[in-house]
PADO-299344 format. One line per 10 residues: number of its first residue (from 1); for each residue x, y, z of C-alpha. Coordinates in pm, 1 decimal, padded with zeros to 6 digits. Each point is the difference from the previous one (the first is absolute). Layout:
NUM) X,Y,Z ~ ... $
END
This chain:
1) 08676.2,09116.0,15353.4 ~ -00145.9,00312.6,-00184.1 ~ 00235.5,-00087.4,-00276.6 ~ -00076.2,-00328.7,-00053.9 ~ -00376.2,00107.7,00034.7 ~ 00077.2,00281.2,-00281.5 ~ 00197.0,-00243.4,-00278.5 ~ -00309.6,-00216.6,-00023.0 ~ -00255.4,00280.5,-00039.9 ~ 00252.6,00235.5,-00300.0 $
11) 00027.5,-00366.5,-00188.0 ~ -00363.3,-00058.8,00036.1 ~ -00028.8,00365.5,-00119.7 ~ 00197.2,-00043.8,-00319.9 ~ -00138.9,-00304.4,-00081.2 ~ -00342.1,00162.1,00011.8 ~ 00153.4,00315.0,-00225.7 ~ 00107.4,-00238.4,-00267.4 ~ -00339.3,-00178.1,-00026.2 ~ -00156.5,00298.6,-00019.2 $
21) 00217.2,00160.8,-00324.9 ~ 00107.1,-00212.0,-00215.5 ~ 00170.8,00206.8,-00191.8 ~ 00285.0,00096.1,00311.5 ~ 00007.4,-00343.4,00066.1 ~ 00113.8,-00057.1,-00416.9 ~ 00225.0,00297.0,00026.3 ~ 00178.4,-00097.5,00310.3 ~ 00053.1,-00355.0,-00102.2 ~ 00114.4,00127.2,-00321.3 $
31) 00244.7,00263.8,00142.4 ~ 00127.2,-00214.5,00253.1 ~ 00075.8,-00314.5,-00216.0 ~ 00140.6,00258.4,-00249.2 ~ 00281.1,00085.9,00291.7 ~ -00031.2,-00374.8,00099.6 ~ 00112.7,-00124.4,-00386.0 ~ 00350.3,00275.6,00033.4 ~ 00133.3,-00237.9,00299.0 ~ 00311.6,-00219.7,-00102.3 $
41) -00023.8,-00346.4,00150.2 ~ 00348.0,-00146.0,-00107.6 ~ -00026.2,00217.2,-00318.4 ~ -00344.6,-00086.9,-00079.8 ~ -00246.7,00246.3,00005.5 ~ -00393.7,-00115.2,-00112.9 ~ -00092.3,00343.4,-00130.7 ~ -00363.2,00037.1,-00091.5 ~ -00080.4,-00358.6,00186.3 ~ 00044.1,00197.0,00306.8 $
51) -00300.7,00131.1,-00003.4 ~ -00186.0,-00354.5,-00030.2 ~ 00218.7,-00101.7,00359.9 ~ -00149.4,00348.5,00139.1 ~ -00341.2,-00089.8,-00136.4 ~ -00015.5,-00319.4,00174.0 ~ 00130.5,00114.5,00355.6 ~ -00283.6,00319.9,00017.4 ~ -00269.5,-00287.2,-00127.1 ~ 00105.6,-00241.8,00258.0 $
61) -00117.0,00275.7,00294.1 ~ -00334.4,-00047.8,-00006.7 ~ -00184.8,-00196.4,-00351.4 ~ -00202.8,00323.6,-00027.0 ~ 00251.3,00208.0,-00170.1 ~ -00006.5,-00158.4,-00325.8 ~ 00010.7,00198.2,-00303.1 ~ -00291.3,00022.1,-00250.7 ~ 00009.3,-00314.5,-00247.9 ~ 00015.4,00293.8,-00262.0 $
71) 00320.6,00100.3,00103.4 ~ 00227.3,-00315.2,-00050.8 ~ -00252.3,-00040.2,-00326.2 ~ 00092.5,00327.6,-00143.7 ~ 00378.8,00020.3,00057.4 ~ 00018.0,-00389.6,-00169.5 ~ -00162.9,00131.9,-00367.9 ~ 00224.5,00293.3,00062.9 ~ 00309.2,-00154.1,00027.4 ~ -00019.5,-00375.0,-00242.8 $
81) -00142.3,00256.8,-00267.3 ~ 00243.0,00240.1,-00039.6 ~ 00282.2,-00308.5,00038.4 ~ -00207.1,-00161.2,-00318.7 ~ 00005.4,00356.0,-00193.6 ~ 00383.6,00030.0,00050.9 ~ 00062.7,-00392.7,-00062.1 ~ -00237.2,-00066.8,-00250.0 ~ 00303.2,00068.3,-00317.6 ~ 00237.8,-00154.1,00216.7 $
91) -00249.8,-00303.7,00053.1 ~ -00135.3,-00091.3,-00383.8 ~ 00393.0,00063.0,-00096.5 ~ 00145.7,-00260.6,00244.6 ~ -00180.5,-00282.6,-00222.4 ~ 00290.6,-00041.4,-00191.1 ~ 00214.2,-00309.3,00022.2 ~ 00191.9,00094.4,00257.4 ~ -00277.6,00169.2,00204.8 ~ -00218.1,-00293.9,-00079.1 $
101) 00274.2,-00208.2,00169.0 ~ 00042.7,00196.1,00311.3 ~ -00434.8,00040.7,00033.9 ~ -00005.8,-00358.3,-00006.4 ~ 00262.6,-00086.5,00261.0 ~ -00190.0,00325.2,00253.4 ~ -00304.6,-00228.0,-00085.0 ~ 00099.5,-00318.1,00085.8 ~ 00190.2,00126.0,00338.9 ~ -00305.7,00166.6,00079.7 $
111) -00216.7,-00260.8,-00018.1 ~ 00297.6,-00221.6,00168.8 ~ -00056.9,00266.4,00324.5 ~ -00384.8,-00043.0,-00051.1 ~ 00085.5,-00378.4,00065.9 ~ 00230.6,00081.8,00292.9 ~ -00192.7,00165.2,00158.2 ~ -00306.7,-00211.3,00008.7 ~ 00229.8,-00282.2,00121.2 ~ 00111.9,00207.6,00258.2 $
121) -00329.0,00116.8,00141.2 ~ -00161.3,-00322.2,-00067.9 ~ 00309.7,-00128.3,00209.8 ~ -00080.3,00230.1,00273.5 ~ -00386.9,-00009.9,00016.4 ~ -00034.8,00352.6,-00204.6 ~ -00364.4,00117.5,-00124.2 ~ 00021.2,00026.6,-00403.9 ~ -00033.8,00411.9,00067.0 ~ 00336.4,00022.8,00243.1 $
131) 00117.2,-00213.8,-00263.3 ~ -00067.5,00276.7,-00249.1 ~ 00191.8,00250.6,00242.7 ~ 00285.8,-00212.8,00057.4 ~ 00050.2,-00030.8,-00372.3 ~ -00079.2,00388.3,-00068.7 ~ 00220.1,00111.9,00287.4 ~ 00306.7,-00225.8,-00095.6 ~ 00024.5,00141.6,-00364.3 ~ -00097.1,00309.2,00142.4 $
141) -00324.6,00076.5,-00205.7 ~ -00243.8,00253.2,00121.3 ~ -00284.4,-00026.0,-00263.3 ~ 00009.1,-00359.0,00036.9 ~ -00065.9,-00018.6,00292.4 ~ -00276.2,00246.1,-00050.6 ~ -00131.5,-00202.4,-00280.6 ~ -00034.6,-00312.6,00243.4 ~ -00174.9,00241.3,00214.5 ~ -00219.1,00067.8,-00241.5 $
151) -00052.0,-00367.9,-00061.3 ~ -00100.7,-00040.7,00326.8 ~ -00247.0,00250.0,00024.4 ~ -00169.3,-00093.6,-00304.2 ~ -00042.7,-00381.1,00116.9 ~ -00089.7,00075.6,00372.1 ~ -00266.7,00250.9,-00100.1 ~ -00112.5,-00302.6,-00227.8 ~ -00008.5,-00227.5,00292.9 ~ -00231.9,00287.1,00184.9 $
161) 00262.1,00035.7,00239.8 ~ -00026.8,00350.3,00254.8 ~ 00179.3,00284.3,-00044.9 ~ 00220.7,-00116.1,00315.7 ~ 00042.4,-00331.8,-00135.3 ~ 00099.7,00181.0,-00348.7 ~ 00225.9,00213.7,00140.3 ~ 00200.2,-00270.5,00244.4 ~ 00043.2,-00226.5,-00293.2 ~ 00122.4,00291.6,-00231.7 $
171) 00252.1,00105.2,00261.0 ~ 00171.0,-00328.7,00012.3 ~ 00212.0,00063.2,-00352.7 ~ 00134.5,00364.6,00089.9 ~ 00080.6,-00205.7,00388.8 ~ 00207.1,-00236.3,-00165.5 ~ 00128.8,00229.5,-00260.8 ~ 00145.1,00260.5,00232.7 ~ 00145.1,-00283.1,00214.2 ~ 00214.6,-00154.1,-00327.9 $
181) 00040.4,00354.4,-00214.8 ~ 00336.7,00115.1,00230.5 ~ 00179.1,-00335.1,-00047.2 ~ -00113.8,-00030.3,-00354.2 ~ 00181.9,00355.2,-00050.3 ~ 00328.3,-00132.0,00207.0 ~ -00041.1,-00280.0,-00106.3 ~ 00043.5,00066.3,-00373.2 ~ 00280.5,00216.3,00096.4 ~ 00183.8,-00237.6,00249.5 $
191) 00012.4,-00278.7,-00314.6 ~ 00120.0,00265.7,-00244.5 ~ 00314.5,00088.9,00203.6 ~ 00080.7,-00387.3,00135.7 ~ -00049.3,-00157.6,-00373.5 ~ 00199.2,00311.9,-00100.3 ~ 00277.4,-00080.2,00197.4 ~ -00051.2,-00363.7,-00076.0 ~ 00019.6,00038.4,-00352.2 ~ 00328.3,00224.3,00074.2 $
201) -00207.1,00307.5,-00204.5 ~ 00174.7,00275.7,00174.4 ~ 00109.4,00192.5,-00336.9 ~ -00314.9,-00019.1,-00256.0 ~ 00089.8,00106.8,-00316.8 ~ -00184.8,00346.2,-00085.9 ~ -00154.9,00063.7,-00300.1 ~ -00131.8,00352.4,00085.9 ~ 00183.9,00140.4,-00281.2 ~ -00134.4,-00245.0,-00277.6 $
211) -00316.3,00163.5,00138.9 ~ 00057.2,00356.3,00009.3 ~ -00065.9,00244.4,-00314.2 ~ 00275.8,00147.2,-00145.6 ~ 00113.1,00140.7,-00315.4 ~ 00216.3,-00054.0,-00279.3 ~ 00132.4,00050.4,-00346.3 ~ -00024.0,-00218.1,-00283.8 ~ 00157.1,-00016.9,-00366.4 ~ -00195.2,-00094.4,-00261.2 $
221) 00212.8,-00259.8,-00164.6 ~ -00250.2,-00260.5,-00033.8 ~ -00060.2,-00041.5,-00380.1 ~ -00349.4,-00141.0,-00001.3 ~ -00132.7,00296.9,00164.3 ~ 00138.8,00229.8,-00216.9 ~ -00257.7,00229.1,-00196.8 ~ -00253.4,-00100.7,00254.8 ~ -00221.7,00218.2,00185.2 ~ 00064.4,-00041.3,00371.2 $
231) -00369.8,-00036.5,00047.3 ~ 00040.4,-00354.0,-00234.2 ~ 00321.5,-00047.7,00175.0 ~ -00243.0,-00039.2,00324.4 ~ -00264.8,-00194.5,-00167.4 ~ 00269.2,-00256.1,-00105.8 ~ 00037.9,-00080.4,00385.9 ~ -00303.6,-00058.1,00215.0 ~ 00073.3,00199.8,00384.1 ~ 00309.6,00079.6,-00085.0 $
241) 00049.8,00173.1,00404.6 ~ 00190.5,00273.0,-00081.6 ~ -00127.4,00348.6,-00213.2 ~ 00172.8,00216.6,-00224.0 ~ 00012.1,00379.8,00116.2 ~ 00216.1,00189.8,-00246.0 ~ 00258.2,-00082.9,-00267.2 ~ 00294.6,00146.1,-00173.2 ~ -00099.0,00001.5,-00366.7 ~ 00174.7,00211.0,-00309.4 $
251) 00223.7,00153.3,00230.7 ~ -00282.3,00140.7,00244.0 ~ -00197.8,-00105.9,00275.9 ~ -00345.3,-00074.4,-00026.7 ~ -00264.1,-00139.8,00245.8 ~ -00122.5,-00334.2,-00080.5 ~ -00298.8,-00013.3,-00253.7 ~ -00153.0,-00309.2,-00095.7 ~ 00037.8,00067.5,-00448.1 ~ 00364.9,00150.2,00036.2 $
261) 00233.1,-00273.4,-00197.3 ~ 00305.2,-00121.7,00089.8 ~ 00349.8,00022.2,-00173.2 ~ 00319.1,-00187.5,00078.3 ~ 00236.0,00185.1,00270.0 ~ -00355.3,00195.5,00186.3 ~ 00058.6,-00018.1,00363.6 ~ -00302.7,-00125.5,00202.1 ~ -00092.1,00081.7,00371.3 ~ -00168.7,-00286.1,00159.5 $
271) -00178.9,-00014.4,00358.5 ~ -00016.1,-00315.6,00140.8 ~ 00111.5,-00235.0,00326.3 ~ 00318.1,-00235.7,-00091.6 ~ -00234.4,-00296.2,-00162.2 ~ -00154.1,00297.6,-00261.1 ~ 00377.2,00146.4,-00100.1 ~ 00136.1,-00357.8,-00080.0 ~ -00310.2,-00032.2,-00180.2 ~ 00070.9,00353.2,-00179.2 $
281) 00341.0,-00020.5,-00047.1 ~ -00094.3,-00326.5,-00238.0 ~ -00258.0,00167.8,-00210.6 ~ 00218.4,00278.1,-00041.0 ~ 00333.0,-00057.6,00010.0 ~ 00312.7,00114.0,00216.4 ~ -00010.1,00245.0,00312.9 ~ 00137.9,00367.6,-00100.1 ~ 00236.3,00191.9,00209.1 ~ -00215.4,00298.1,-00018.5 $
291) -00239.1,00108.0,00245.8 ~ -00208.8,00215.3,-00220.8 ~ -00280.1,-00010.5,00278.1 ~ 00226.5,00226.2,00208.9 ~ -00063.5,00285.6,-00277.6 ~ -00280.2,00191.2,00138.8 ~ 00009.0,00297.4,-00205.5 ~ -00243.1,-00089.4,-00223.7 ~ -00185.5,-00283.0,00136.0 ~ -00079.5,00019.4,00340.6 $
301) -00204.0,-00216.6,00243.7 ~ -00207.7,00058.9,00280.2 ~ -00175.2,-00208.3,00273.6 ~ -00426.5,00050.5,-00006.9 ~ -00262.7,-00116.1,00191.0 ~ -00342.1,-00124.8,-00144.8 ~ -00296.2,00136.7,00141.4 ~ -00183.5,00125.6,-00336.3 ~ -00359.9,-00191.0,-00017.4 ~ 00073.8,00056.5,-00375.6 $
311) 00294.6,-00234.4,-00008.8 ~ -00037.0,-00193.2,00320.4 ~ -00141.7,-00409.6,-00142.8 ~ 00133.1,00062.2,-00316.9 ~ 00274.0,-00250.7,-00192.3 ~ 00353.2,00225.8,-00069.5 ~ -00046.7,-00132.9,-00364.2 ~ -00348.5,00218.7,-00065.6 ~ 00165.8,00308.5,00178.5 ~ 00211.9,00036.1,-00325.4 $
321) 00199.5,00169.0,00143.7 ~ 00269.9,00065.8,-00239.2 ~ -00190.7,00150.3,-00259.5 ~ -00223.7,00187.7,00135.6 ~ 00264.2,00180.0,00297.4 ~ 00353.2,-00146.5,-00107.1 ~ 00050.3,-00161.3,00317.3 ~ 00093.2,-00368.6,00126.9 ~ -00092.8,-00183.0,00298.1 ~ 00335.4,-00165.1,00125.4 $
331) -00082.3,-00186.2,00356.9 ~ -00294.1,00006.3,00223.6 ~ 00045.2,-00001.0,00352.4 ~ -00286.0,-00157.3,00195.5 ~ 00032.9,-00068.1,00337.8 ~ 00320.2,-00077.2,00113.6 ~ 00085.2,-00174.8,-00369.2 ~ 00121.8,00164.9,-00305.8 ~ -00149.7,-00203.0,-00328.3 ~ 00095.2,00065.4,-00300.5 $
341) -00316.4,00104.0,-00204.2 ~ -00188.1,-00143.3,-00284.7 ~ -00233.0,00065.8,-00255.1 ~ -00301.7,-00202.8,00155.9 ~ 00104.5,00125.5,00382.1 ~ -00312.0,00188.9,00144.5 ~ 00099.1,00333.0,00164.0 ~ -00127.4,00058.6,00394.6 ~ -00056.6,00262.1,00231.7 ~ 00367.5,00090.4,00214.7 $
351) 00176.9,-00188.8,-00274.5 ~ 00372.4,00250.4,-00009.5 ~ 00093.3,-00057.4,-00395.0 ~ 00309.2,00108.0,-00154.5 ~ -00093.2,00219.9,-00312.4 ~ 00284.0,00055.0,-00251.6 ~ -00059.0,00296.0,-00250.0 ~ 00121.6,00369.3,-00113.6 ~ 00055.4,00192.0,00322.2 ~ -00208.2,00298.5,-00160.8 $
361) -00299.6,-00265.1,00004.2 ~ 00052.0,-00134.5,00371.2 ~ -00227.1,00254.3,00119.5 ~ -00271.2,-00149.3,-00250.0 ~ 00070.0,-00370.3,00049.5 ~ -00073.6,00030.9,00389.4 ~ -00297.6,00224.8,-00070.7 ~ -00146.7,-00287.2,-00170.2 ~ 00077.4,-00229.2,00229.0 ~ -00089.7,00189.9,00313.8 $
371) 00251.8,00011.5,00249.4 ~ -00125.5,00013.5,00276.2 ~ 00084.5,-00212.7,00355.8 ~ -00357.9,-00024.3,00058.7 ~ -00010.3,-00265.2,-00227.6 ~ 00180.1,-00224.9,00195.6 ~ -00234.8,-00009.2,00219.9 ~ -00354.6,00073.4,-00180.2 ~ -00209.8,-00311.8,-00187.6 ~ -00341.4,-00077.7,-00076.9 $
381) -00177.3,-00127.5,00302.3 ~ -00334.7,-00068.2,-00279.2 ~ 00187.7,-00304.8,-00120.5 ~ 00146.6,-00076.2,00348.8 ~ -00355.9,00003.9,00092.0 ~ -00122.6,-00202.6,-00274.9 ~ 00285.1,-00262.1,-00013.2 ~ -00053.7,-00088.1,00399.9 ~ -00380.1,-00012.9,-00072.6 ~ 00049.5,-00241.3,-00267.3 $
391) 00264.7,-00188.0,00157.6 ~ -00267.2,-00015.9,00318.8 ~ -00240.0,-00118.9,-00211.6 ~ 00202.4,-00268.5,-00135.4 ~ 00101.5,-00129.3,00366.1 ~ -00363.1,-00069.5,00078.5 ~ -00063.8,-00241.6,-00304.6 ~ -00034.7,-00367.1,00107.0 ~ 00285.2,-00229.1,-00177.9 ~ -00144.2,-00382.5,00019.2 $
401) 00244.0,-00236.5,00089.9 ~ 00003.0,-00396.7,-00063.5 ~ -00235.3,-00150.3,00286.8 ~ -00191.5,00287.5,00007.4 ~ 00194.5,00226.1,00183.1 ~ 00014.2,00392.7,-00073.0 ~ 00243.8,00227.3,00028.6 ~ 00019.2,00398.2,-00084.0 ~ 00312.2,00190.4,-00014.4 ~ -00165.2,00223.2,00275.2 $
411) 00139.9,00414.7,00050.6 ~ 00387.8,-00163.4,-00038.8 ~ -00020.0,-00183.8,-00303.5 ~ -00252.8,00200.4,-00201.7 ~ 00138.4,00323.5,00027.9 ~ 00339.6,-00141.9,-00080.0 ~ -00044.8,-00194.9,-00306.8 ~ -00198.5,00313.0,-00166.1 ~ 00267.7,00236.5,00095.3 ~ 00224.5,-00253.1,-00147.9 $
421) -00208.4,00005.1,-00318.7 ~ -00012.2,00384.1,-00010.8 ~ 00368.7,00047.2,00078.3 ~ 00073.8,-00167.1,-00277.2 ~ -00284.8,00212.3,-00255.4 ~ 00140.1,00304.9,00124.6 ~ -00289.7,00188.5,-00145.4 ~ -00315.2,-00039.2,-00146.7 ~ -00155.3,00235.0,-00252.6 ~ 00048.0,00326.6,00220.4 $
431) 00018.3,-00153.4,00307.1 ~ 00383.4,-00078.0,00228.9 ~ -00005.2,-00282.3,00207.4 ~ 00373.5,00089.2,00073.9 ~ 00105.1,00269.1,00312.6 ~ 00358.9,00103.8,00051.7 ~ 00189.4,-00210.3,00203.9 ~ 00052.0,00254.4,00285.5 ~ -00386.3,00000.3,00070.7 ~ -00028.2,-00384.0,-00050.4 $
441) 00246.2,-00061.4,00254.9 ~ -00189.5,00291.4,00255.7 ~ -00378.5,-00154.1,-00054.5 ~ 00168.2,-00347.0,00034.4 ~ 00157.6,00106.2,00288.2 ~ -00311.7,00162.0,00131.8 ~ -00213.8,-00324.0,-00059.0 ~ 00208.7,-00252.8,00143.7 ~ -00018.9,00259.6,00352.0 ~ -00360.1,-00051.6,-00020.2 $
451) 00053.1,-00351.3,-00034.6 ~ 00200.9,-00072.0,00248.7 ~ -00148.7,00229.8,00274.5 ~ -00346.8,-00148.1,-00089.2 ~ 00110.7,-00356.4,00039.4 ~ 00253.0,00018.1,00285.7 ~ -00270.7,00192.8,00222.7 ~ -00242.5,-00261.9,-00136.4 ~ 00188.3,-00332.2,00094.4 ~ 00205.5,00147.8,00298.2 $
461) -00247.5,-00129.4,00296.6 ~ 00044.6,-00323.2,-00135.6 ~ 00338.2,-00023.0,-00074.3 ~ 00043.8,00084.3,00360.1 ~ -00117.5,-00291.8,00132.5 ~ 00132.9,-00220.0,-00292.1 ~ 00311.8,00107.6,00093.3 ~ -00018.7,-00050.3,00368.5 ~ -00078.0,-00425.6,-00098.3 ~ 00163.5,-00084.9,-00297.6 $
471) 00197.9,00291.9,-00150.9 ~ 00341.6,-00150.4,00000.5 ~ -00134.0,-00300.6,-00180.2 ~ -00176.1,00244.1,-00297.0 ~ 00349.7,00126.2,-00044.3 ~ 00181.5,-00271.7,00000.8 ~ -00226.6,-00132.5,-00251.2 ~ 00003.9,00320.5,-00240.0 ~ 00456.2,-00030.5,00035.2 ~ -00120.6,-00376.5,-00171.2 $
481) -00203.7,00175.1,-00275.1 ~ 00205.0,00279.2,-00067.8 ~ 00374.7,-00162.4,-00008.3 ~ -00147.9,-00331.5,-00192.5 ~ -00123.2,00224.7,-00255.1 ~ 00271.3,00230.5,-00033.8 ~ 00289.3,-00243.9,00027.9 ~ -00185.8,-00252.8,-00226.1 ~ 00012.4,00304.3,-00264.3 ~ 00334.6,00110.4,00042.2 $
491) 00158.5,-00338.6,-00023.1 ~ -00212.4,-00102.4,-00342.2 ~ 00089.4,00314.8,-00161.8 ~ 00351.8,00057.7,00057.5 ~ 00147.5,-00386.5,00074.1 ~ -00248.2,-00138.3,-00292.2 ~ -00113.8,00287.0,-00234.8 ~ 00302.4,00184.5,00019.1 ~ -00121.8,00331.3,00083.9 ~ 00183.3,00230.5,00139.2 $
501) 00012.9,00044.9,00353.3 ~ -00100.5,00413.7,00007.4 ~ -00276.8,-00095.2,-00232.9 ~ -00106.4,-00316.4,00193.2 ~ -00051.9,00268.0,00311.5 ~ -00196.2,00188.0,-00233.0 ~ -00243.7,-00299.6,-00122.1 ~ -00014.2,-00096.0,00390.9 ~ -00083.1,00376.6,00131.1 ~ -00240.9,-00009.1,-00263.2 $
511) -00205.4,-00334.2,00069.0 ~ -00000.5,00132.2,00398.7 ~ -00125.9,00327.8,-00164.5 ~ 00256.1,00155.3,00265.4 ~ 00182.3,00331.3,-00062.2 ~ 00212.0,-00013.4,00311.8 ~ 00167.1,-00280.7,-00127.9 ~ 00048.5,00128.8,-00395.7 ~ 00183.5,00298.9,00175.9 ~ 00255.5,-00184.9,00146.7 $
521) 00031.1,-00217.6,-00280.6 ~ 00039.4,00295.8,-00221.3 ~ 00267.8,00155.0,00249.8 ~ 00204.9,-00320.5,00036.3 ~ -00014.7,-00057.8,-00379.4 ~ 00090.2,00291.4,-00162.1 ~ -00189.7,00012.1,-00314.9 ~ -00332.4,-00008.2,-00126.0 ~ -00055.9,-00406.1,-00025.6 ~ -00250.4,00034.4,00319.1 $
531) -00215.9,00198.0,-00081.7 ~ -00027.6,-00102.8,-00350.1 ~ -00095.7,-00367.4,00127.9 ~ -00227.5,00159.0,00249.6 ~ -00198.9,00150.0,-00193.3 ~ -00032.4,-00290.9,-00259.9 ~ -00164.6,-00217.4,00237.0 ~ -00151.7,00224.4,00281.2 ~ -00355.3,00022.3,-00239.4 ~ -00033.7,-00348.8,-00022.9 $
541) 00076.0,-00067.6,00366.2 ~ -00242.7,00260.2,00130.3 ~ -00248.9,-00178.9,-00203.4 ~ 00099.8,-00316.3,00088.8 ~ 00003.3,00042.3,00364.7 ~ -00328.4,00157.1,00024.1 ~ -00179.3,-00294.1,-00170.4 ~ 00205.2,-00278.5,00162.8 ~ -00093.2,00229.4,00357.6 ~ -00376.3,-00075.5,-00105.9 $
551) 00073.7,-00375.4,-00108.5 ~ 00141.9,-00045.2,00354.8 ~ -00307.6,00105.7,00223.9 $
END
């Protein structure tokens, strides 16, 4: 009896700790879902989602122990901002013909699941906010469904509603969201494997290699660009993708310099992935046997990091570099990509580029440049500051609608579509937008914690007793959404656009916004086709989502 007496009375007493310190109850939720996200459920793990599953079971213990609304606020500009800085190039270059195609088809499925799942919840008695959730959890959106939040705030606090009645009616998105988001992650995965097998796409061809930099040797046999600079070589051919680093002229080897002419029988060295070489190989003739890259004596090369202010925003073409310290940049490696550089390519903090020059001038070359690891992780949290401030700003302006409705883009959309904007500037006058990709990923990381901790603790009292009358029928619901979407995509791109199939898992990760799923369409694949689709559409579906999440309540 004392036992059962004491149980009561330690629960009662941990409730009562986590109301009183918010901040143990976010770092508890946020460790624990942390360890929650590493546990394999038939090979799926839900990583950083964890910690929304954690959020929701210490909010359902008592409604008190809510996070702050600043919180879940917070962490959202954190993390769609520094997705729009890293996306925004990727984003304005997808509107190509092919990228147009593939933005229109993640448009018209999404607004095909916005139509699902009204039908569904209409079907099934469904307020227009769970309707919200169900379609943010079943494409597995987070700042969707905290723009519908949003939405709802901003109309019940025009109605004059109470802070209770504000806060019950907010809650019902994130209830219905956290009841569809695991099935929209399985989901999406389940359909990959069974159309896979279906479709008998057990051995994709790779094309890793067509995307990988490597070098190569070229004769100069091509008559018409004999007596030519290689500078007006260049010119002739708009992004050519690969870059010249040093070439054998008059019987020596010299680095590459834009006003050094070219005579029949030179030998080239060309970087460039499998597309660029083809390319090469036809502007300057026939592959040589000779590996004159290999010959180090003279010319040597040497891997530098970026962390100079003085050179950090600036385009490789104004560095100048081969007049005024003999040197060449040859690749750039940025992230986890290598990219072969370019005149008009800004330079970032943590970028690792490959210098070619006189090894009695290395020393120099990565003096100027600054070489140091710091720089991987350092940026300019001024323009952070004044990019989510703008982007903020830009959420709360009113956007009139036929039938006089309003809508605002709200802390999702705002911050997004500026980052988008200043991704793609890369820098204005003397100030970066850009950060190195190694502290994007950590503040995004860091944000969507916040997030996720603020609105699991948040929603978790109700969810609780959502899920105790209808939960089976909110998931059954969001397995609709998600697998109508998703299969409707897979089946127009590959069986009707022709698409291939690694690239049609792209598109599809991309329109769910879903990493989980990319990775195992990247690992079954074999080559780089997901992740290029991915990241053509994931901009535009971000977007997309987080208006149609709006249109919805």
């Amino acid at each position: 009896m004392m036992e059962l007496r004491v149980a009561p009375r330690l629960m009662t007493a941990f409730i009562h700790t986590l109301v009183a310190s918010p901040i143990l109850t976010l770092f508890i939720v946020i460790g624990l879902g942390y360890l929650l996200g590493q546990v394999s459920v038939f090979g799926i793990r839900f990583g950083i989602s964890g910690v929304l599953f954690v959020g929701i079971a210490v909010g359902a213990l008592a409604k008190e122990i809510a996070l702050p609304d600043i919180v879940p606020a917070l962490g959202l500009i954190i993390f769609v901002y520094t997705i729009g800085i890293q996306s925004g190039p990727a984003f304005f270059a997808s509107f190509n013909r092919q990228g147009a195609r593939n933005n229109m088809l993640a448009i018209a499925v999404l607004g095909l699941g916005a139509l699902l799942a009204t039908g569904v919840g209409h079907a099934l008695g469904y307020s227009h906010a769970r309707i919200a959730g169900l379609y943010c959890g079943a494409l597995t959106n987070t700042p969707a469904v905290a723009a519908a939040q949003e939405r709802i705030r901003f109309r019940a606090h025009s109605d004059n509603l109470s802070p209770e009645q504000v806060r019950d009616l907010s809650d019902e998105p994130i209830v219905a969201f956290g009841l569809a988001y695991p099935m929209g992650v399985i989901g999406l995965l389940l359909a990959f494997q069974i159309l896979r097998r279906f479709w008998h796409k057990d051995d994709e061809e790779p094309n890793g290699d067509a995307r990988e930099l490597q070098s190569r040797d070229f004769v100069v046999r091509n008559p018409g660009i004999v007596g030519l600079s290689i500078g007006e070589v260049l010119q002739l051919h708009r992004e050519p993708g690969f870059v010249v680093s040093r070439i054998l002229h008059s019987g020596s080897v010299q680095l590459f310099h834009p006003d050094l002419r070219l005579d029949n029988g030179d030998i080239v060295v060309v970087v460039g992935d499998g597309e660029a070489l083809e390319r090469a190989r036809q502007i300057f003739g026939e592959p040589s046997d000779l590996h004159i890259e290999l010959d180090r004596t003279e010319l040597d090369y040497r891997r530098i990091f970026v962390s100079s202010p003085d050179v950090v925003g600036k385009r490789i073409g104004d560095l100048d570099l081969e007049t005024k310290l003999q040197a060449t940049i040859t690749r750039i490696r940025r992230g986890d990509k290598d990219l072969v550089p370019s005149p008009e390519m800004r330079l970032e903090f943590g970028d690792l580029v490959r210098v070619l020059s006189g090894r009695e001038n290395l020393a120099s070359v990565s003096q100027f440049f600054g070489d140091s690891i710091k720089g991987t992780a350092e940026t300019d949290f001024g323009s952070v500051a004044i990019g989510m401030v703008m982007g903020a700003l830009l959420g709360m302006l009113p956007i009139p609608l036929p039938g006089g409705t309003v809508l605002r883009l709200g802390l999702a959309g705002g911050p997004l579509l500026v980052a988008l904007i200043l991704g793609k500037l890369e820098r204005t006058g003397r100030v970066t937008w850009t950060m190195p990709v190694s502290a994007n990923l950590t503040l995004r990381q860091v944000g969507l914690l916040l997030f996720m901790a603020g609105v699991g603790t948040r929603a978790g009292y109700s969810f609780a007793q959502t899920l105790r009358a209808n939960g089976p029928q909110i998931i059954l619901a969001g397995v609709i959404v998600t697998c109508g979407v998703a299969l409707t995509t897979m089946i127009v791109a590959h069986k009707f656009m022709k698409i291939p199939y690694a690239s049609v898992m792209g598109m599809v990760s991309g329109i769910h916004t879903e990493p989980a799923s990319l990775t195992y369409a990247a690992q079954v694949s074999g080559n780089d086709r997901p992740n290029i689709a991915y990241t053509t559409v994931y901009p535009i579906a971000m977007i997309g989502k987080i208006l149609l999440a709006q249109l919805l309540i």
